[in-house]
PASEBA-1860 file (N, C-alpha, C; in nm, 3 decimals):
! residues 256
1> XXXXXXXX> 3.357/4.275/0.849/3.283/4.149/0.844/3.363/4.041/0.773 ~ 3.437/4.094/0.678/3.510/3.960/0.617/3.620/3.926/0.704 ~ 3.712/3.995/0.794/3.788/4.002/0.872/3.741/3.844/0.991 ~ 3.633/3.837/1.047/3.543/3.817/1.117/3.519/3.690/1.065 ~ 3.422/3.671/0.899/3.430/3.553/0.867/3.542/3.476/0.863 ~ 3.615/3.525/0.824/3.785/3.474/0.808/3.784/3.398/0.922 ~ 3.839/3.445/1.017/3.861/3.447/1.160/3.760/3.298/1.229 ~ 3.656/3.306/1.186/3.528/3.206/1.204/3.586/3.096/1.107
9> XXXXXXXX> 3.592/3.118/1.011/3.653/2.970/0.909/3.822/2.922/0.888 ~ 3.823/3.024/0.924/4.018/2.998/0.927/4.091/2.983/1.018 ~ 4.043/3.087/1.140/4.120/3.059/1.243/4.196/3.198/1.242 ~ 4.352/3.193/1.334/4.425/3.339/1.341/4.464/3.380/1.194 ~ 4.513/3.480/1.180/4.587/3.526/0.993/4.716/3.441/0.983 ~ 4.812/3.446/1.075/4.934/3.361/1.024/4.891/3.192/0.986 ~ 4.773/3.119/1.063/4.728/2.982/1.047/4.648/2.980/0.893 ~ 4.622/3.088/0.864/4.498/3.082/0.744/4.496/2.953/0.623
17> XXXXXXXX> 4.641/2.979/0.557/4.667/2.916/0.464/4.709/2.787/0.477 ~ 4.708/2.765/0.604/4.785/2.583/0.655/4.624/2.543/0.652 ~ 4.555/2.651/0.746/4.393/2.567/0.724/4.320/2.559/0.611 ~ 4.363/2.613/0.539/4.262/2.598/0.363/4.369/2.491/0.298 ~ 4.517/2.459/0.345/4.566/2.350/0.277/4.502/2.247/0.355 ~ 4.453/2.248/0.450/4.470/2.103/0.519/4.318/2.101/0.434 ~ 4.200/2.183/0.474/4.100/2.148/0.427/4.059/2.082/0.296 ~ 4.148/2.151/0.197/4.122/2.080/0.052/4.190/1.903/0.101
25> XXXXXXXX> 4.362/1.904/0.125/4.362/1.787/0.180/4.263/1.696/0.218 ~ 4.207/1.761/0.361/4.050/1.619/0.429/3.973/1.607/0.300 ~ 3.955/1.699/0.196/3.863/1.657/0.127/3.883/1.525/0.022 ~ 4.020/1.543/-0.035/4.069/1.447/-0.151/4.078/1.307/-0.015 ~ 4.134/1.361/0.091/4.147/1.188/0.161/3.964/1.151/0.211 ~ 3.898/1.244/0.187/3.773/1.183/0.204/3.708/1.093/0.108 ~ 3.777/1.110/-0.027/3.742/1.060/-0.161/3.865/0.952/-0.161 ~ 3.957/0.984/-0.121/4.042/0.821/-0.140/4.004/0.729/-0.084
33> XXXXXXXX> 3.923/0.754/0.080/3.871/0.672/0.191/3.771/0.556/0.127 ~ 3.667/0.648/0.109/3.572/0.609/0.028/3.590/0.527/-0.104 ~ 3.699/0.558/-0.149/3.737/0.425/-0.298/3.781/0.312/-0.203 ~ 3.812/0.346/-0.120/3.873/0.234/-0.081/3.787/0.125/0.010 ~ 3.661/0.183/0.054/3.556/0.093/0.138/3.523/0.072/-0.003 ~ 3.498/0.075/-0.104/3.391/0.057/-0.197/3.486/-0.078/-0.264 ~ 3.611/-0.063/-0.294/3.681/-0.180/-0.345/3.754/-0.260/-0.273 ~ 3.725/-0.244/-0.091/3.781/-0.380/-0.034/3.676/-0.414/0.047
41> XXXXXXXX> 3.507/-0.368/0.032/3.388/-0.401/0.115/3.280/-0.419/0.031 ~ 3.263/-0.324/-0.069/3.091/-0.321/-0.121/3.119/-0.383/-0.245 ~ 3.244/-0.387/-0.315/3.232/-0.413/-0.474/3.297/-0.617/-0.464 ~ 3.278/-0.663/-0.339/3.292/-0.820/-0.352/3.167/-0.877/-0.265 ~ 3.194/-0.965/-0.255/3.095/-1.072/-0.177/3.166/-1.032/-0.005 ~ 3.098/-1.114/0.045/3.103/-1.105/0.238/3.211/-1.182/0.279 ~ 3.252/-1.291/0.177/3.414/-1.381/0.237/3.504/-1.363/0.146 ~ 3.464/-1.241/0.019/3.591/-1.187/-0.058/3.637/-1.048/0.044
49> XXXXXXXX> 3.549/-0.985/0.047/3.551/-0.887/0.212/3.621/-0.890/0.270 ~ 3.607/-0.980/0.343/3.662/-1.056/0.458/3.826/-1.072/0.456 ~ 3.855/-1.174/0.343/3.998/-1.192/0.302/4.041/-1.101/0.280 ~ 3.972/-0.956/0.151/4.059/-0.880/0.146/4.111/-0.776/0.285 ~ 3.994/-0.750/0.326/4.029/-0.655/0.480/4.107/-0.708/0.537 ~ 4.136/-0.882/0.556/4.235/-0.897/0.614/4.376/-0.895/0.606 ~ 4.408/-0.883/0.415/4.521/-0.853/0.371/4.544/-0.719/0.407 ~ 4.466/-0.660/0.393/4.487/-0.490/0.428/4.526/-0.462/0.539
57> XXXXXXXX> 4.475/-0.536/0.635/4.542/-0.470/0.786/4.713/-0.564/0.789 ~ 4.713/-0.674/0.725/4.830/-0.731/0.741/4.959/-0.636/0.623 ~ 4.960/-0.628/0.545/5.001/-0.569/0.428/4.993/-0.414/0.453 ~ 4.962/-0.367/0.493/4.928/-0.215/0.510/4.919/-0.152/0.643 ~ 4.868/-0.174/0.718/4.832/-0.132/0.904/4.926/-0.167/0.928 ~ 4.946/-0.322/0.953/5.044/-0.327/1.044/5.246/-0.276/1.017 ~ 5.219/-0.263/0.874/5.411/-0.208/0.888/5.379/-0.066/0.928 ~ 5.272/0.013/0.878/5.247/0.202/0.918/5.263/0.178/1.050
65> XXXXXXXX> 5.270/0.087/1.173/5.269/0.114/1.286/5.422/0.078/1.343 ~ 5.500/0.015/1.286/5.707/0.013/1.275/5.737/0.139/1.195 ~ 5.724/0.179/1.107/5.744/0.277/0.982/5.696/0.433/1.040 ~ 5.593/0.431/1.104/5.534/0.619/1.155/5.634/0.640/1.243 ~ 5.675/0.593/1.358/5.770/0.622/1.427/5.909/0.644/1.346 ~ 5.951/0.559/1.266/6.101/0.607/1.189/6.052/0.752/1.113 ~ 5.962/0.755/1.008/5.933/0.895/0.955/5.920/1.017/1.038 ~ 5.878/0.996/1.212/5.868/1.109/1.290/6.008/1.133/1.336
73> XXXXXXXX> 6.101/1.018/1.343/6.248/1.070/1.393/6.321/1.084/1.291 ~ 6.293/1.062/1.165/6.369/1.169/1.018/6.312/1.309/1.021 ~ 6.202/1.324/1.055/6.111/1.484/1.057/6.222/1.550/1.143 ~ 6.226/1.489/1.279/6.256/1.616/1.360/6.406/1.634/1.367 ~ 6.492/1.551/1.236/6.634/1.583/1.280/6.625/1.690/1.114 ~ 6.533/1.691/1.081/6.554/1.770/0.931/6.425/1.897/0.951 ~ 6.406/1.954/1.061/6.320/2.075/1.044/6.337/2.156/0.916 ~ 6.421/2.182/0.876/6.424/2.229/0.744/6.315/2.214/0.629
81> XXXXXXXX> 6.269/2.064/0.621/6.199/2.028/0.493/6.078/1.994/0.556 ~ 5.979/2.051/0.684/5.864/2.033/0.727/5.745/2.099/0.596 ~ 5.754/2.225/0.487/5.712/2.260/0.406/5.680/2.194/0.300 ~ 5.814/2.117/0.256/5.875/2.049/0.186/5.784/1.901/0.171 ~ 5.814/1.853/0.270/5.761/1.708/0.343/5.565/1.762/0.331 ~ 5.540/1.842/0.381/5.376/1.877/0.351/5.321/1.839/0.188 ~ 5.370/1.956/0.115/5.313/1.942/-0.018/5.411/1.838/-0.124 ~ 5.471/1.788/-0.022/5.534/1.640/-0.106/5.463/1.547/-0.110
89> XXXXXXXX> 5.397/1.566/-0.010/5.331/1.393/0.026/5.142/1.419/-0.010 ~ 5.114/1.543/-0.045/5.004/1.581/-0.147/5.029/1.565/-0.280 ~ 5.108/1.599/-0.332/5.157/1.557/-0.431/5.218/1.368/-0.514 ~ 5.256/1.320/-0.396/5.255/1.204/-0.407/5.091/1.117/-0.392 ~ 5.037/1.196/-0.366/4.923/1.095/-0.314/4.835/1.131/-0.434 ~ 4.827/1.236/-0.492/4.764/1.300/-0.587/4.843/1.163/-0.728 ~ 4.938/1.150/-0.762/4.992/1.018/-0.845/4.940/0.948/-0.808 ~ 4.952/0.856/-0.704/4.919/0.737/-0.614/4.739/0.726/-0.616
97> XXXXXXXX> 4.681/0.819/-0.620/4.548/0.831/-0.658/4.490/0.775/-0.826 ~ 4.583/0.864/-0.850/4.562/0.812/-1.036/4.602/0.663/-1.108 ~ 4.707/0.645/-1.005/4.764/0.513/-1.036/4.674/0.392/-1.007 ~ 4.603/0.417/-0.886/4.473/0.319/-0.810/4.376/0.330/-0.849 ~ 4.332/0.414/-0.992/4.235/0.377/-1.045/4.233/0.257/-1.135 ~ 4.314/0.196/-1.175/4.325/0.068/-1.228/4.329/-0.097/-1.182 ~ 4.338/-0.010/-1.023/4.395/-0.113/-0.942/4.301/-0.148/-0.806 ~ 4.183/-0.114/-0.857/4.105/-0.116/-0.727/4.086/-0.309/-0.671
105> XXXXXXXX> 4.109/-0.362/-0.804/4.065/-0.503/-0.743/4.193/-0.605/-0.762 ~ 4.310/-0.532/-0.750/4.429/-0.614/-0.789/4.499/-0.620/-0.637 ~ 4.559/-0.711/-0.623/4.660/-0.716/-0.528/4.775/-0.550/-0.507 ~ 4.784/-0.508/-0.659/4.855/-0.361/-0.652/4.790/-0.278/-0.570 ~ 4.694/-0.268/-0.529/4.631/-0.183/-0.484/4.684/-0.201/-0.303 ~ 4.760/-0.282/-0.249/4.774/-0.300/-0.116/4.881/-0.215/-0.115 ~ 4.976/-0.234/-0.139/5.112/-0.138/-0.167/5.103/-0.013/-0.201 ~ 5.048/0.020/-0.248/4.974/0.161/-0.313/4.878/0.224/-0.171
113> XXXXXXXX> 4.835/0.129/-0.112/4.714/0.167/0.003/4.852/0.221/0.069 ~ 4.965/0.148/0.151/5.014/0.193/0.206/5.098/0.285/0.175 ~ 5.144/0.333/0.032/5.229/0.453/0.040/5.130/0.559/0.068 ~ 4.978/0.562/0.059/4.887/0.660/0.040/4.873/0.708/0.234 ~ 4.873/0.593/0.296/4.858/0.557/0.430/5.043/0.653/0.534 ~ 5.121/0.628/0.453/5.295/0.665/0.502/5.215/0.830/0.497 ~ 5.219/0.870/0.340/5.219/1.005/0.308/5.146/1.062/0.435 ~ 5.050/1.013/0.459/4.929/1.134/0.514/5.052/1.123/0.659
121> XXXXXXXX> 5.105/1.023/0.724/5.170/0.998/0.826/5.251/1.149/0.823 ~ 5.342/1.102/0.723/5.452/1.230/0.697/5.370/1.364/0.718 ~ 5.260/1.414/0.639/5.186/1.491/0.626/5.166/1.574/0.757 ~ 5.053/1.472/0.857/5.027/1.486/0.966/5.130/1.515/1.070 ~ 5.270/1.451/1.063/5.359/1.557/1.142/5.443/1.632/1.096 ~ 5.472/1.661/0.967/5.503/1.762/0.932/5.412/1.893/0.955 ~ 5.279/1.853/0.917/5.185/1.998/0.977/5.202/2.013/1.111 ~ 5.191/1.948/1.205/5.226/1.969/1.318/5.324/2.076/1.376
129> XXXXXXXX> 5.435/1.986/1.349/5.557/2.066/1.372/5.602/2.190/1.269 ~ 5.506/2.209/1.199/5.568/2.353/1.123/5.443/2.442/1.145 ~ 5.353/2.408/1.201/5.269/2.482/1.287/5.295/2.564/1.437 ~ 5.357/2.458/1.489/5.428/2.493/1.630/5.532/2.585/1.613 ~ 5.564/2.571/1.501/5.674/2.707/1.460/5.647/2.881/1.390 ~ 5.535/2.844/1.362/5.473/2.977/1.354/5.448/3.031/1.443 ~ 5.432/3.058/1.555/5.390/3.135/1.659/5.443/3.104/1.781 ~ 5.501/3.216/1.875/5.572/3.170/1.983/5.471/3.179/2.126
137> XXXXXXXX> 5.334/3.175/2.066/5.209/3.219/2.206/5.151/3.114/2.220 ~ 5.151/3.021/2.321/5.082/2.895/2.334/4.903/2.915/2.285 ~ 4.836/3.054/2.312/4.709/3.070/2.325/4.703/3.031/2.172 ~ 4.791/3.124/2.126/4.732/3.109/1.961/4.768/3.012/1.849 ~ 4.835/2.917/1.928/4.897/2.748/1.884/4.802/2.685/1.938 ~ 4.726/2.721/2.003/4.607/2.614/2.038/4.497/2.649/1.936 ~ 4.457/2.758/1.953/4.381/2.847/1.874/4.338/2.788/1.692 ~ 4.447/2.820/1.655/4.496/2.773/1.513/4.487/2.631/1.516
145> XXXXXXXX> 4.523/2.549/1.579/4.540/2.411/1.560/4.395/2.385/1.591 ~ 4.310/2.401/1.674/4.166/2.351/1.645/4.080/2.400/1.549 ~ 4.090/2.547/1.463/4.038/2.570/1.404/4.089/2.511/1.267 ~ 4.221/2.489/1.257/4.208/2.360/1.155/4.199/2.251/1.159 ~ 4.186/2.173/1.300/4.095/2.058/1.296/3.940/2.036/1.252 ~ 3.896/2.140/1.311/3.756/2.182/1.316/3.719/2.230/1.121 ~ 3.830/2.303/1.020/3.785/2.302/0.918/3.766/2.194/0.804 ~ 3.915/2.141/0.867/3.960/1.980/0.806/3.850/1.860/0.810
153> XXXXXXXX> 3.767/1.894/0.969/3.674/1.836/0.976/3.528/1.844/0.902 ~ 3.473/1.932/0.891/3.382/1.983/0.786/3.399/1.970/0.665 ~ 3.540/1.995/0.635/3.552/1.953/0.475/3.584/1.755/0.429 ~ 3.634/1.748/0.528/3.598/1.575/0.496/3.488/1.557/0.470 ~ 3.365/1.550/0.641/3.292/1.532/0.634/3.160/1.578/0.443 ~ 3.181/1.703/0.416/3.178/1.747/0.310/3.169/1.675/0.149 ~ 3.342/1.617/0.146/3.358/1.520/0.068/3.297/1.382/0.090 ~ 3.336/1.360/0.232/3.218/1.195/0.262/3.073/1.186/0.197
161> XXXXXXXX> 2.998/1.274/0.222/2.875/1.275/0.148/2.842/1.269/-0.008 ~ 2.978/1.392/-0.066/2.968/1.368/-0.156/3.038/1.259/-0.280 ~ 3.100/1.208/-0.196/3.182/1.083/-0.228/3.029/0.913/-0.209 ~ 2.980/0.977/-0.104/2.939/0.815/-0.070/2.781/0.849/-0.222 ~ 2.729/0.918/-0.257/2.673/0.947/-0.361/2.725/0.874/-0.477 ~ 2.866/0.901/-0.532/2.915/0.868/-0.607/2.974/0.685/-0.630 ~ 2.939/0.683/-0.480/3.003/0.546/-0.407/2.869/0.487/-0.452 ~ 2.783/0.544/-0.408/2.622/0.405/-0.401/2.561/0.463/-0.564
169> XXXXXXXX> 2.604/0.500/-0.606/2.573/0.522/-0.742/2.671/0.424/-0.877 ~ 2.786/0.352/-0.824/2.923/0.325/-0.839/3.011/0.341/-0.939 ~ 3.008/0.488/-0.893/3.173/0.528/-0.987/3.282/0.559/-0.892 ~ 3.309/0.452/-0.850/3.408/0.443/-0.748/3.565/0.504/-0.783 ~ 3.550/0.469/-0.917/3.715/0.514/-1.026/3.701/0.685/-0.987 ~ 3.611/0.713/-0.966/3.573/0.875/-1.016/3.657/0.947/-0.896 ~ 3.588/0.891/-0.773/3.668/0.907/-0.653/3.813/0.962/-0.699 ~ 3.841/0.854/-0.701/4.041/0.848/-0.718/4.082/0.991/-0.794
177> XXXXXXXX> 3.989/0.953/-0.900/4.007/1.077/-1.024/4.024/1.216/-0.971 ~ 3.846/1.211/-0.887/3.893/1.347/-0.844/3.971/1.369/-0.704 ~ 4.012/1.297/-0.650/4.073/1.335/-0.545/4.255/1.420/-0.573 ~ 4.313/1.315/-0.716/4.377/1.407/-0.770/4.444/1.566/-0.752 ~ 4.297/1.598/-0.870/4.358/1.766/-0.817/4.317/1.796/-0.691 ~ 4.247/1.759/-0.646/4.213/1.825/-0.507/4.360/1.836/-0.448 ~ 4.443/1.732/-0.424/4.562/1.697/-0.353/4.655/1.793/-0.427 ~ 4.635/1.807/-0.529/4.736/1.911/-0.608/4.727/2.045/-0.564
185> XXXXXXXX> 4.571/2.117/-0.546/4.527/2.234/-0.527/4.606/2.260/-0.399 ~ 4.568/2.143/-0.280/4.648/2.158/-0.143/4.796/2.174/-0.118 ~ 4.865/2.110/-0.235/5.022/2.144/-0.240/5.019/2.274/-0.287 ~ 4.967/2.326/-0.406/5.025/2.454/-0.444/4.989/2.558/-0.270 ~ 4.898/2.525/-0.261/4.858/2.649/-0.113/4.984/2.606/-0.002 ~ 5.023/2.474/0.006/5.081/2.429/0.132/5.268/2.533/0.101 ~ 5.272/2.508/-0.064/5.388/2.577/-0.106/5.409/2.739/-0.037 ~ 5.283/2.818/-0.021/5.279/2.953/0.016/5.314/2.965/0.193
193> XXXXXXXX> 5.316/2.805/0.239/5.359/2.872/0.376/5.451/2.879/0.407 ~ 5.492/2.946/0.534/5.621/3.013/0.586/5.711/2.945/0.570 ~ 5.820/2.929/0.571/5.988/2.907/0.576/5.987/2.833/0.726 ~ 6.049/2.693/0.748/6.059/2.717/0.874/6.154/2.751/0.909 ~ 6.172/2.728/1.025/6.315/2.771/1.081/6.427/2.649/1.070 ~ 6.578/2.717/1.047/6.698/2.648/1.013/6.653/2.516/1.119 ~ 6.732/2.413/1.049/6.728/2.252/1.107/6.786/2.271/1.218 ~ 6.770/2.175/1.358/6.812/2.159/1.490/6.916/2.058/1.440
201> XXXXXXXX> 7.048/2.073/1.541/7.159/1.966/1.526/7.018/1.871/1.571 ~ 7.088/1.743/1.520/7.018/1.605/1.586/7.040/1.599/1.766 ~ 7.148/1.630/1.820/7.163/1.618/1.938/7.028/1.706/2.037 ~ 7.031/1.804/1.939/6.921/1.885/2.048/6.754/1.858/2.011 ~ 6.759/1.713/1.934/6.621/1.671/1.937/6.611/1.588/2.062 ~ 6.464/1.622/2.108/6.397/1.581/2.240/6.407/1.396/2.238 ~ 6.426/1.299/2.345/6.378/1.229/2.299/6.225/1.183/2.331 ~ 6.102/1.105/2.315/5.979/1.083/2.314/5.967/1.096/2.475
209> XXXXXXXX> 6.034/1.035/2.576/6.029/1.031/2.706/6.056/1.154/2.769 ~ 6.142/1.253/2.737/6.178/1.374/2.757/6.023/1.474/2.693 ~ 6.004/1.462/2.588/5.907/1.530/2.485/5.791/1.573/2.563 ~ 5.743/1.431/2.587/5.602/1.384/2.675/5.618/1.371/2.825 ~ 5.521/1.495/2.873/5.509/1.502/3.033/5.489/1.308/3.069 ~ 5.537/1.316/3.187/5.506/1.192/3.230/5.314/1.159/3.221 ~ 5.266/1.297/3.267/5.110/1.298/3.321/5.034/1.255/3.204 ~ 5.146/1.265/3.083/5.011/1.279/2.968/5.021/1.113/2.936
217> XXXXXXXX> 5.074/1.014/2.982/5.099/0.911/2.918/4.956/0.784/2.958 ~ 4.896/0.886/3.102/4.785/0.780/3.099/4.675/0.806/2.949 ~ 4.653/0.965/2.943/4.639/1.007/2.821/4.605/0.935/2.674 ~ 4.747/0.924/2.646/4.804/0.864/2.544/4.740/0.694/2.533 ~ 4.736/0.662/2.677/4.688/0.486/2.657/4.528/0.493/2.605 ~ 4.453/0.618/2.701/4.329/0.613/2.731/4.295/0.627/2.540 ~ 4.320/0.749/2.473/4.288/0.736/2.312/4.333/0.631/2.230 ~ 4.443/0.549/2.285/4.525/0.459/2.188/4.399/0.300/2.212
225> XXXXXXXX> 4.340/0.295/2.340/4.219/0.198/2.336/4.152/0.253/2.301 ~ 4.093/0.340/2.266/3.954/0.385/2.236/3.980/0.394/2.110 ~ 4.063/0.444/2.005/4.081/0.459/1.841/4.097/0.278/1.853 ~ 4.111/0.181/1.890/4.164/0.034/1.833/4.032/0.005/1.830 ~ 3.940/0.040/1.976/3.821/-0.053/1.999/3.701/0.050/1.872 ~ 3.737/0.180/1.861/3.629/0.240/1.736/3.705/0.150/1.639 ~ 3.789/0.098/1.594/3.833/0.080/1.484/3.744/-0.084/1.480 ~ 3.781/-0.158/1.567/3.714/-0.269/1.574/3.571/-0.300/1.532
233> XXXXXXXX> 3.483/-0.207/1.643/3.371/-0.189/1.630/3.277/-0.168/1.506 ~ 3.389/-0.113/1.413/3.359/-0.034/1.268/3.341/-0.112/1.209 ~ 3.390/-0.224/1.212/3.453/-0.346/1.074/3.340/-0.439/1.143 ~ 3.327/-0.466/1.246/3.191/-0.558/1.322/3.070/-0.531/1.250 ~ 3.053/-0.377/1.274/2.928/-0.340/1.239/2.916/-0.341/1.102 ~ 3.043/-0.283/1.008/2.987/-0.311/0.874/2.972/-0.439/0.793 ~ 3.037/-0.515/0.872/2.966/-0.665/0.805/2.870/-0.703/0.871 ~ 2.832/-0.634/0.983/2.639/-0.703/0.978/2.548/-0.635/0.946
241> XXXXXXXX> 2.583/-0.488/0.870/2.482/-0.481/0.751/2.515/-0.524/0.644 ~ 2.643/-0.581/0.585/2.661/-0.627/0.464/2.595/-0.779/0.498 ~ 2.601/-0.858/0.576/2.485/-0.941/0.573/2.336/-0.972/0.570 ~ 2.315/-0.815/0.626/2.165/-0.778/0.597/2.091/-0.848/0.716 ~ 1.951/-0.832/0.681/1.858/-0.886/0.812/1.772/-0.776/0.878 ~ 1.672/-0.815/0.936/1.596/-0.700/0.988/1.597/-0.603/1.081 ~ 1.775/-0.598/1.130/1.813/-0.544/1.227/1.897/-0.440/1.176 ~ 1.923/-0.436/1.039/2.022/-0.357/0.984/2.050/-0.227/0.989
249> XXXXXXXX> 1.881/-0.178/1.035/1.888/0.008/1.081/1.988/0.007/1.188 ~ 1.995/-0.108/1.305/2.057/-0.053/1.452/2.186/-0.098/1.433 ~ 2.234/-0.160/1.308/2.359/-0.171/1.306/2.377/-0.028/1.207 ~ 2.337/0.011/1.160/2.358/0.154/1.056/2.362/0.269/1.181 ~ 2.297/0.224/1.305/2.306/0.364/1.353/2.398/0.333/1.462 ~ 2.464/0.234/1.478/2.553/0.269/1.616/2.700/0.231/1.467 ~ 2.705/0.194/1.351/2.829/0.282/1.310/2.810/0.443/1.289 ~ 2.703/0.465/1.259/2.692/0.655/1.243/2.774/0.707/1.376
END
């Protein structure tokens, strides 16, 4: 039976420990998330809001979208440090957490958003690709990879609740605080996984056009509108309940 539960919450035995790192991970970025709606949405007025969200996507969004692509073509000419690169950038964010508790209403806090914003980047394909290297069976690379989506997901969700408590109660600092060790707990576990395998010369990295079937690229457009227009939609809706009015349930339930 424990074999079984395992198996139900973890996924295959070689994936186990990538999915209990990632999970503590979703949890601390569920608590950084959350400091961060609370000190660039709920803790100003509706046109301090406003300005600041808009520094944020200028200052922060938009270089992560020049910058993710260079960090994914340093990843794949250095397979070597995919381990490395994991519980580095938990570890950095775990500082970067502590540091933004001082800084929730300063201009520091934009710069700081985005090294917090790079890390998870690095993070996210470094797990990737040192996942794909554990196992040479497509079944059980699929396998593993949804069951740590699927745990990562629960444990955010998890922290969201118990973060937005702490949020509408406002100890927003607390967030940061604890997200901390959480991020720490996830490096020491991320440290226990496998070795990957020796670095590829650079020549025998794929390039993106080679990588990616042609078929998948309608794919690729179809999620890349749909994450811009949820993203849109998000920021619409939460300033027309931060304006309030008697309509505010049906804007609360089409962001849910």
């Amino acid at each position: 039976w424990r074999t079984r539960i395992g198996e139900f919450l973890l996924g295959p035995r070689f994936s186990r420990r990538m999915a209990l790192s990632h999970a503590i991970d979703d949890l601390g970025d569920s608590m950084v998330n959350l400091a961060l709606v609370g000190s660039l949405f709920f803790s100003v007025s509706i046109e301090a809001s406003r300005s600041r969200i808009t520094i944020y996507l200028i200052l922060t969004a938009a270089p992560l979208v020049i910058a993710a692509p260079l960090v994914g073509n340093i990843l794949d000419r250095t397979t070597s440090g995919y381990r490395a690169a994991i519980s580095g950038s938990q570890l950095l964010r775990a500082a970067v957490s502590l540091i933004m508790v001082g800084s929730l209403l300063s201009l520091a806090l934009f710069p700081l958003t985005f090294v917090v914003l790079m890390s998870r980047k690095v993070y996210a394909l470094a797990r990737a690709s040192l996942l794909s290297q554990m196992t040479n069976d497509p079944n059980e690379l699929v396998l593993a990879d949804s069951h740590i989506a699927r745990t990562g997901t629960l444990a955010g969700g998890a922290g969201t609740m118990v973060g937005g408590v702490l949020l509408a109660t406002g100890h927003v600092e607390v967030l940061l605080i604890a997200a901390a060790p959480l991020y720490v707990a996830a490096a020491v576990v991320s440290r226990l996984l496998p070795r990957p395998k020796p670095a590829l010369h650079p020549r025998a990295v794929l390039r993106l056009t080679e990588a990616i079937p042609s078929q998948l690229w309608s794919a690729i457009v179809a999620v890349t509108a749909l994450r811009a227009t949820g993203g849109a939609l998000t920021y619409l809706l939460a300033f027309a309940i931060k304006r309030g009015g008697g309509d505010r349930w049906i804007f609360a339930a089409g962001l849910l």
